[in-house]
MIGU-462081 format. One record per atom (N, C-alpha, C): residue number from 1; atom name; x, y, z. Coordinates in nm, 2 decimals. Example, Ala and Ser with C-alpha at 12.3 -4.5 7.8 and 13.67 -1.06 7.14 Angstrom:
# MIGU-462081
+-----+------+--------+--------+--------+
: seq : atom :     px :     py :     pz :
+-----+------+--------+--------+--------+
:   1 :    N :   1.32 :  -0.57 :   0.78 :
:   1 :   CA :   1.23 :  -0.45 :   0.78 :
:   1 :    C :   1.32 :  -0.33 :   0.78 :
:   2 :    N :   1.28 :  -0.22 :   0.71 :
:   2 :   CA :   1.37 :  -0.11 :   0.71 :
:   2 :    C :   1.29 :   0.00 :   0.79 :
+-----+------+--------+--------+--------+
//
This chain:
# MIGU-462081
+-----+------+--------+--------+--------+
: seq : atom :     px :     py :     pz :
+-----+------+--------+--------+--------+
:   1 :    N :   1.37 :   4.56 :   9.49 :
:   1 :   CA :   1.50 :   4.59 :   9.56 :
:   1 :    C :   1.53 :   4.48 :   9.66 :
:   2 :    N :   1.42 :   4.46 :   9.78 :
:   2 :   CA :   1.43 :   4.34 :   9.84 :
:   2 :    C :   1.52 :   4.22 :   9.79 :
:   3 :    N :   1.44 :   4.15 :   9.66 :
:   3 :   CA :   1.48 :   4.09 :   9.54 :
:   3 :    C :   1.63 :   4.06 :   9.54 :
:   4 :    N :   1.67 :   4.18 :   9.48 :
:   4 :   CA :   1.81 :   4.20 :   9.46 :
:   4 :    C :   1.90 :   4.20 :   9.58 :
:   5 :    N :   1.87 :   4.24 :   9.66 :
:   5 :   CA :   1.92 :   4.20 :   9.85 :
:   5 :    C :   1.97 :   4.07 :   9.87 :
:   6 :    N :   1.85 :   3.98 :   9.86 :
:   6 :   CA :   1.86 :   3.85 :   9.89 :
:   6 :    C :   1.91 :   3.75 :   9.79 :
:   7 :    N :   1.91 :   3.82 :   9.66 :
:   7 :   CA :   2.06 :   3.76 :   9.54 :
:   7 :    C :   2.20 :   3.76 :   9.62 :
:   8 :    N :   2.18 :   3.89 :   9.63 :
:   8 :   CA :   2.32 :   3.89 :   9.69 :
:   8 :    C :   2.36 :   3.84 :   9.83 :
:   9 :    N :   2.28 :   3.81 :   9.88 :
:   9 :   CA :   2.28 :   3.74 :  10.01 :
:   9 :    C :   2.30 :   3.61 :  10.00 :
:  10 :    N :   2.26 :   3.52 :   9.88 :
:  10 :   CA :   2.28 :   3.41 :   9.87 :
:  10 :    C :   2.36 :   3.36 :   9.81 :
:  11 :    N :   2.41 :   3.48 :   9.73 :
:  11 :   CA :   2.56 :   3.46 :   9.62 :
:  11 :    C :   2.67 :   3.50 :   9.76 :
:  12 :    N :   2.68 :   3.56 :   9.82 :
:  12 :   CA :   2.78 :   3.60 :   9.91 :
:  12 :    C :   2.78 :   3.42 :   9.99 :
:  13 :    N :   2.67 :   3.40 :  10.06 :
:  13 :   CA :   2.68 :   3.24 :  10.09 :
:  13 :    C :   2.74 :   3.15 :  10.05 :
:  14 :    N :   2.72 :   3.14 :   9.90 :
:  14 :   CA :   2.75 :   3.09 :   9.77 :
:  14 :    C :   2.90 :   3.06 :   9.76 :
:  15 :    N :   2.98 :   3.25 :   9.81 :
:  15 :   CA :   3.09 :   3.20 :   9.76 :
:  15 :    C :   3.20 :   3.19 :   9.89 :
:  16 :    N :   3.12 :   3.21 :  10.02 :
:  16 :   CA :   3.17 :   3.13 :  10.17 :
:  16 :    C :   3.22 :   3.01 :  10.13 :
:  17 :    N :   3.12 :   2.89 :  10.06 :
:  17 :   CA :   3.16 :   2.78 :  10.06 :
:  17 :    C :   3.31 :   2.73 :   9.99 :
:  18 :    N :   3.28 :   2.81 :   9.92 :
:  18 :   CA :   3.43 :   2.80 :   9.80 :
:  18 :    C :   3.52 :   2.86 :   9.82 :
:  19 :    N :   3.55 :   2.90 :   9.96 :
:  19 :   CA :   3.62 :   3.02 :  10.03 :
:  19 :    C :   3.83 :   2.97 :  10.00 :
:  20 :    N :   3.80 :   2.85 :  10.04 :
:  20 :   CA :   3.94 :   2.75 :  10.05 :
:  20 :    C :   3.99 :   2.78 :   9.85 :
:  21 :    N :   4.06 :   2.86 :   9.84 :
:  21 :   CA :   4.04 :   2.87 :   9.68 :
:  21 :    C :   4.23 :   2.90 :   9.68 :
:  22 :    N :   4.28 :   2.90 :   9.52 :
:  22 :   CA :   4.45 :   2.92 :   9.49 :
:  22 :    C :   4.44 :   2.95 :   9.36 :
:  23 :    N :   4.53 :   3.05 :   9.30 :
:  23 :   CA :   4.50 :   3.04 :   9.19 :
:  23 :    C :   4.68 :   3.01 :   9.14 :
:  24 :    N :   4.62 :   2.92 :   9.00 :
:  24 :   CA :   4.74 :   2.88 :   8.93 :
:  24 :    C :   4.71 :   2.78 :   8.84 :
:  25 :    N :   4.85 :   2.67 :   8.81 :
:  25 :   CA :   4.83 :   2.57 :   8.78 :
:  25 :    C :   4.91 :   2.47 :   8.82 :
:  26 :    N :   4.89 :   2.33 :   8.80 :
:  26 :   CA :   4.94 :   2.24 :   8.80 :
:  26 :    C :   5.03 :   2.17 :   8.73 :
:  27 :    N :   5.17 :   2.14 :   8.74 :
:  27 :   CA :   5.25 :   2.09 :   8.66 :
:  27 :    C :   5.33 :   1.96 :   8.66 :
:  28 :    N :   5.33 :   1.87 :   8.58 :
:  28 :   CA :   5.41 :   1.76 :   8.63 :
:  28 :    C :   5.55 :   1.75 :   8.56 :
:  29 :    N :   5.67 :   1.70 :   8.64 :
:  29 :   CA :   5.76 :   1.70 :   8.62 :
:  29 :    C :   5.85 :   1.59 :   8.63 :
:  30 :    N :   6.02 :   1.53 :   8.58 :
:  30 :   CA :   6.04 :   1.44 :   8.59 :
:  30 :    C :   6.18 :   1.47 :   8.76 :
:  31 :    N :   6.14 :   1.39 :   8.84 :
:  31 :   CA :   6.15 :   1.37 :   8.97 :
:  31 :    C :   6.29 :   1.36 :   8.97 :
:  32 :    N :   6.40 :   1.32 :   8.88 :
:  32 :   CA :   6.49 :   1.34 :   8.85 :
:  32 :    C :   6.59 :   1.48 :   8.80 :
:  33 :    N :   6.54 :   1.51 :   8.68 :
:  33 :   CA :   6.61 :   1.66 :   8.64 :
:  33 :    C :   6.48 :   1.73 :   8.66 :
:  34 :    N :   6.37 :   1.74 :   8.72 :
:  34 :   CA :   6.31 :   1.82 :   8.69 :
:  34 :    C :   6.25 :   1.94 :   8.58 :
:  35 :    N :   6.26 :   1.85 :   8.47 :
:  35 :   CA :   6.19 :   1.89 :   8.31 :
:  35 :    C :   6.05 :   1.84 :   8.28 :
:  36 :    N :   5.95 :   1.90 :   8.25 :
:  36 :   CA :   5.87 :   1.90 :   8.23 :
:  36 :    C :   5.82 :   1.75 :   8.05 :
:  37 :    N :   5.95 :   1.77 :   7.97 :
:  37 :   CA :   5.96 :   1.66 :   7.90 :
:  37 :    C :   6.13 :   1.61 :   7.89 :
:  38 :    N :   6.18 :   1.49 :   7.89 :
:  38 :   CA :   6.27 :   1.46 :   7.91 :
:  38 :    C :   6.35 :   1.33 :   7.91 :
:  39 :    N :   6.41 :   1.28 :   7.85 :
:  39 :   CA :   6.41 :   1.14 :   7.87 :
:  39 :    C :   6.46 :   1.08 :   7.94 :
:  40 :    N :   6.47 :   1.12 :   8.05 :
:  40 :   CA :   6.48 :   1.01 :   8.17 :
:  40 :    C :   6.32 :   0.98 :   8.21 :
:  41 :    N :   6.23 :   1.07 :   8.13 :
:  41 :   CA :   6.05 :   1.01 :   8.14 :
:  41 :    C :   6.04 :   0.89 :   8.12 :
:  42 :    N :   6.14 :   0.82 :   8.02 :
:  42 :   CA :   6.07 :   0.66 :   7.96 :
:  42 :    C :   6.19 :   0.58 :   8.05 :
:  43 :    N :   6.30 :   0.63 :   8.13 :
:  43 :   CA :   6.37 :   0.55 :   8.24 :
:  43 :    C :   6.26 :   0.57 :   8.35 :
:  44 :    N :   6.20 :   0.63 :   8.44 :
:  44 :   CA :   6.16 :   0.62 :   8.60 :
:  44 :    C :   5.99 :   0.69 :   8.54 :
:  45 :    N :   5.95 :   0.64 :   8.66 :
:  45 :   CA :   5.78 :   0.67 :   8.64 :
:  45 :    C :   5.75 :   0.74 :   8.75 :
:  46 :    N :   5.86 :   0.80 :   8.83 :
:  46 :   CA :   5.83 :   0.90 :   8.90 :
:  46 :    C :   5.81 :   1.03 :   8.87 :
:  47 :    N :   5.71 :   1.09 :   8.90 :
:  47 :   CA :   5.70 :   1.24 :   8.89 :
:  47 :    C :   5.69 :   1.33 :   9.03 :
:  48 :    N :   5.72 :   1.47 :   9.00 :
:  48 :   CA :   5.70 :   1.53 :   9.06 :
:  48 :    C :   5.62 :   1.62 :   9.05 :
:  49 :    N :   5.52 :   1.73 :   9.12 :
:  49 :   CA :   5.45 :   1.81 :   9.12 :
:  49 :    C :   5.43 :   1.89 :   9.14 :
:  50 :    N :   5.43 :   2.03 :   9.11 :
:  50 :   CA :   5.45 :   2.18 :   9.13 :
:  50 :    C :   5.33 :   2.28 :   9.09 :
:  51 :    N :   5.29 :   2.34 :   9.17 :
:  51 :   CA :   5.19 :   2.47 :   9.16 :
:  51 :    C :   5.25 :   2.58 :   9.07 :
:  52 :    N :   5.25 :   2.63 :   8.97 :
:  52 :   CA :   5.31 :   2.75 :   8.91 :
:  52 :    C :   5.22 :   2.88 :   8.95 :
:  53 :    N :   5.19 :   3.01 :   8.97 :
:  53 :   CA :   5.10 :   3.12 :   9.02 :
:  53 :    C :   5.22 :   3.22 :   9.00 :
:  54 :    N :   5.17 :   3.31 :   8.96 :
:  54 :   CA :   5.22 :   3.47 :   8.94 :
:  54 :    C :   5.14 :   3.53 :   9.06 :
:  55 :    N :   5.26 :   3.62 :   9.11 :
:  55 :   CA :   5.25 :   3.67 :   9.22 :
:  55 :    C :   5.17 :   3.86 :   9.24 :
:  56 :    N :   5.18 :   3.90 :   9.35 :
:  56 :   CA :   5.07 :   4.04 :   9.34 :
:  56 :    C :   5.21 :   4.12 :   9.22 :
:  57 :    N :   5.32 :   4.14 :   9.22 :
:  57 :   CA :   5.37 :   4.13 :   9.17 :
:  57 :    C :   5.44 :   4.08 :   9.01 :
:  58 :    N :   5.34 :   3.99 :   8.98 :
:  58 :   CA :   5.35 :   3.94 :   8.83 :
:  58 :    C :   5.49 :   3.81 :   8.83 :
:  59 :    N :   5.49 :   3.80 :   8.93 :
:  59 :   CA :   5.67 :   3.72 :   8.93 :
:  59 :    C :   5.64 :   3.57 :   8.95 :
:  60 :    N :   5.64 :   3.50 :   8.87 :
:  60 :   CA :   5.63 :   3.37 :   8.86 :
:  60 :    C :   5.68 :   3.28 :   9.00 :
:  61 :    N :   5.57 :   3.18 :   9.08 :
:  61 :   CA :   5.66 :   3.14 :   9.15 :
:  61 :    C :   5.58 :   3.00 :   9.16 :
:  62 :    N :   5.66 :   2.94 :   9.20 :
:  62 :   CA :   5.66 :   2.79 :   9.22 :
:  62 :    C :   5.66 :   2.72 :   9.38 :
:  63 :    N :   5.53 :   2.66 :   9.40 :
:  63 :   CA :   5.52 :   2.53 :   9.50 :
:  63 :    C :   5.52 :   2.38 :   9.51 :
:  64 :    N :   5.59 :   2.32 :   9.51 :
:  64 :   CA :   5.60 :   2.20 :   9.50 :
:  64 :    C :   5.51 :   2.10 :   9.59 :
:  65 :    N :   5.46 :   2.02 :   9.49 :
:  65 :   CA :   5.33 :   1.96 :   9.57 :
:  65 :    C :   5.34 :   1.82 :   9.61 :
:  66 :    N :   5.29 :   1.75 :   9.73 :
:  66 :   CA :   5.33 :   1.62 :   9.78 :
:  66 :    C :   5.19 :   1.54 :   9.63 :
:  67 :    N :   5.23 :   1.42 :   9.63 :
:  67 :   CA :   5.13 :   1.35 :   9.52 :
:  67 :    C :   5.00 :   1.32 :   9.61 :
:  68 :    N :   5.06 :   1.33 :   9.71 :
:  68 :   CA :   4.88 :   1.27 :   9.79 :
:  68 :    C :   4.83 :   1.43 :   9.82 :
:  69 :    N :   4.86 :   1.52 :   9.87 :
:  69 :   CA :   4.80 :   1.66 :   9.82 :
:  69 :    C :   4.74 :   1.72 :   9.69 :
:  70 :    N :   4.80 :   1.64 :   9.56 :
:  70 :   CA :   4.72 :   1.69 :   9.46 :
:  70 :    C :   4.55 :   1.65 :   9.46 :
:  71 :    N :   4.52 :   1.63 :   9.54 :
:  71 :   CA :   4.31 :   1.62 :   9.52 :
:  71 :    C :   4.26 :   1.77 :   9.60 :
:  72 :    N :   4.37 :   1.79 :   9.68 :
:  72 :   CA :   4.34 :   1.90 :   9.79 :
:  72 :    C :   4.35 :   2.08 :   9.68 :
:  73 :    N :   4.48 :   2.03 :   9.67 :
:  73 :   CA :   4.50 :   2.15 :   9.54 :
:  73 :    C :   4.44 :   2.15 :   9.43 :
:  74 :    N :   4.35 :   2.06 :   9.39 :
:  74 :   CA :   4.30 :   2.07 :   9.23 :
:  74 :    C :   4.17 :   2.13 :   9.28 :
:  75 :    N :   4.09 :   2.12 :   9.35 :
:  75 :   CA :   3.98 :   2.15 :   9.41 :
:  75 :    C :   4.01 :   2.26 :   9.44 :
:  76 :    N :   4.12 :   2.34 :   9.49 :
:  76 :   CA :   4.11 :   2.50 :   9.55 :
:  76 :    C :   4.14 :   2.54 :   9.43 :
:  77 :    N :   4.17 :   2.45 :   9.34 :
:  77 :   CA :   4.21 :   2.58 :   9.16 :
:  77 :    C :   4.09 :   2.59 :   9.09 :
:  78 :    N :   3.98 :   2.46 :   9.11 :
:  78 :   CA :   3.83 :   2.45 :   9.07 :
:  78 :    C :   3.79 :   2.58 :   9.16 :
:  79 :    N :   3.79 :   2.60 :   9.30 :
:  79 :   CA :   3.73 :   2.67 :   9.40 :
:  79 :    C :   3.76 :   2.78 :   9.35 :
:  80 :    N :   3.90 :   2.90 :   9.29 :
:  80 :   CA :   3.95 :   2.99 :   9.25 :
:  80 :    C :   3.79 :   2.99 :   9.10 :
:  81 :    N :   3.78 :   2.91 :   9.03 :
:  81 :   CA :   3.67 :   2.99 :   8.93 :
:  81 :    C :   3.56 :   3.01 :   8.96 :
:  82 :    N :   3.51 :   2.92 :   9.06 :
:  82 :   CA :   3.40 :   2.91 :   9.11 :
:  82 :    C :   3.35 :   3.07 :   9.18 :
:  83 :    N :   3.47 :   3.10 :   9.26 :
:  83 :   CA :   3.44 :   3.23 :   9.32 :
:  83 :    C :   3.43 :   3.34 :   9.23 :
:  84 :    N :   3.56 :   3.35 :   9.16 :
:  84 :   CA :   3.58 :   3.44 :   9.06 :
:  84 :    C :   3.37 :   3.44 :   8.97 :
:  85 :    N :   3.39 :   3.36 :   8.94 :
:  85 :   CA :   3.27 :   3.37 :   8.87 :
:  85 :    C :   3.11 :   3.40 :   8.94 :
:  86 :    N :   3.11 :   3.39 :   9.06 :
:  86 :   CA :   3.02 :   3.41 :   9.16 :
:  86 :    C :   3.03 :   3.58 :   9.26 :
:  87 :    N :   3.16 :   3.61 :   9.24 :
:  87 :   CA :   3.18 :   3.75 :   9.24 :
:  87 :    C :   3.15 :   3.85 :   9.10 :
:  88 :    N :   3.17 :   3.81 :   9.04 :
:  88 :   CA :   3.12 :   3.86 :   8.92 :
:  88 :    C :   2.97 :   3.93 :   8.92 :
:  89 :    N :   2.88 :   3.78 :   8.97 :
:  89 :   CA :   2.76 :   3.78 :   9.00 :
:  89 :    C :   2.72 :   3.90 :   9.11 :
:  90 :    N :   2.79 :   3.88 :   9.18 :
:  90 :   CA :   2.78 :   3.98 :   9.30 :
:  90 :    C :   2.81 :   4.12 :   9.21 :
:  91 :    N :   2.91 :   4.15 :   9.19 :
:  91 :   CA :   2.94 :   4.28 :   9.12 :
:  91 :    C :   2.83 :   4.36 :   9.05 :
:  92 :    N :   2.73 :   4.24 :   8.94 :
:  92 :   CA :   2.66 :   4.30 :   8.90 :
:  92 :    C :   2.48 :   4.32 :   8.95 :
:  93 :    N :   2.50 :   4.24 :   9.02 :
:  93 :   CA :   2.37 :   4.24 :   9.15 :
:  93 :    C :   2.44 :   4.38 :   9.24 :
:  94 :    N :   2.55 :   4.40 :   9.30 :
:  94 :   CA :   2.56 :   4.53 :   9.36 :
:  94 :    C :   2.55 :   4.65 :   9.26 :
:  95 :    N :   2.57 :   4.68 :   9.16 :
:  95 :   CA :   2.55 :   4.77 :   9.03 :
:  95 :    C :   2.39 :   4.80 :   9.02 :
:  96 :    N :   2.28 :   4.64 :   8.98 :
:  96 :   CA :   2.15 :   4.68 :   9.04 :
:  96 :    C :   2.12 :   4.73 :   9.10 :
:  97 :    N :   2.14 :   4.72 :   9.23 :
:  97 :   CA :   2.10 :   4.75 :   9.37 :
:  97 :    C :   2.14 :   4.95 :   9.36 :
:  98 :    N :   2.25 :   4.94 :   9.33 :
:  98 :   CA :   2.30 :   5.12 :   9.30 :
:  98 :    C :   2.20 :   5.14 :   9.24 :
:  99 :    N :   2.17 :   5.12 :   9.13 :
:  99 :   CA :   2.06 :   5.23 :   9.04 :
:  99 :    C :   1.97 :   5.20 :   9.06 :
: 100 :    N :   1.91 :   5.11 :   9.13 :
: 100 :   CA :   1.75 :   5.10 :   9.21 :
: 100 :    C :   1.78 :   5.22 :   9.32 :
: 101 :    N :   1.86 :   5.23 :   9.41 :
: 101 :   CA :   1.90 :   5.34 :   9.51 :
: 101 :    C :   1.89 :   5.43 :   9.48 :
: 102 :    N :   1.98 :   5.44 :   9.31 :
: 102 :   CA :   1.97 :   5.63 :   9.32 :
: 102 :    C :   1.83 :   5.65 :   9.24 :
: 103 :    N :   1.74 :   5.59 :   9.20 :
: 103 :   CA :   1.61 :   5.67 :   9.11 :
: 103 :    C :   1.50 :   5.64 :   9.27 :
: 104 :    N :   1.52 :   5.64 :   9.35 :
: 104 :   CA :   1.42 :   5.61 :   9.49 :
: 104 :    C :   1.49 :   5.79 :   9.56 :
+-----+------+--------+--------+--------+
//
């Protein structure tokens, strides 16, 4: 039981670190009309960049990202699996810990 305590004590640590998290994705766009494919792509080599995420709500929404922020946001969408997947951990380490509790 101890054991299982200190799993979860170090997975809860675990997922402190990766706390900074977003979920969605990333999209690039042409800076111009704003299409994702387009031919003003082979006139200008600017892009633009946008977060897409569904809301608590399910409603698609859109954040527009500066290009020197995309290192900041790709790491909180890495950070979003990281946790997800470390809560998981936790879920099933707390599940243990229940039925070690209830046969005691």
């Amino acid at each position: 039981m101890k054991d299982l305590v200190e799993r979860r004590n170090g997975l809860l640590r675990e997922f402190e670190k990766c706390s900074d998290f977003v979920r969605g994705s990333i999209n690039s766009v042409c800076a111009k009309c704003n299409r994702a494919r387009c031919i003003c792509e082979t006139k200008t080599s600017r892009r633009a960049y946008r977060l897409t995420y569904k809301n608590s709500e399910q409603k698609t929404r859109i954040v527009y990202i500066q290009e020197s922020r995309l290192p900041k946001i790709r790491k909180m969408i890495v950070n979003y699996s990281k946790s997800r997947k470390i809560m998981e951990q936790i879920i099933e380490t707390n599940i243990e810990i229940f039925k070690k509790e209830t046969k005691h």
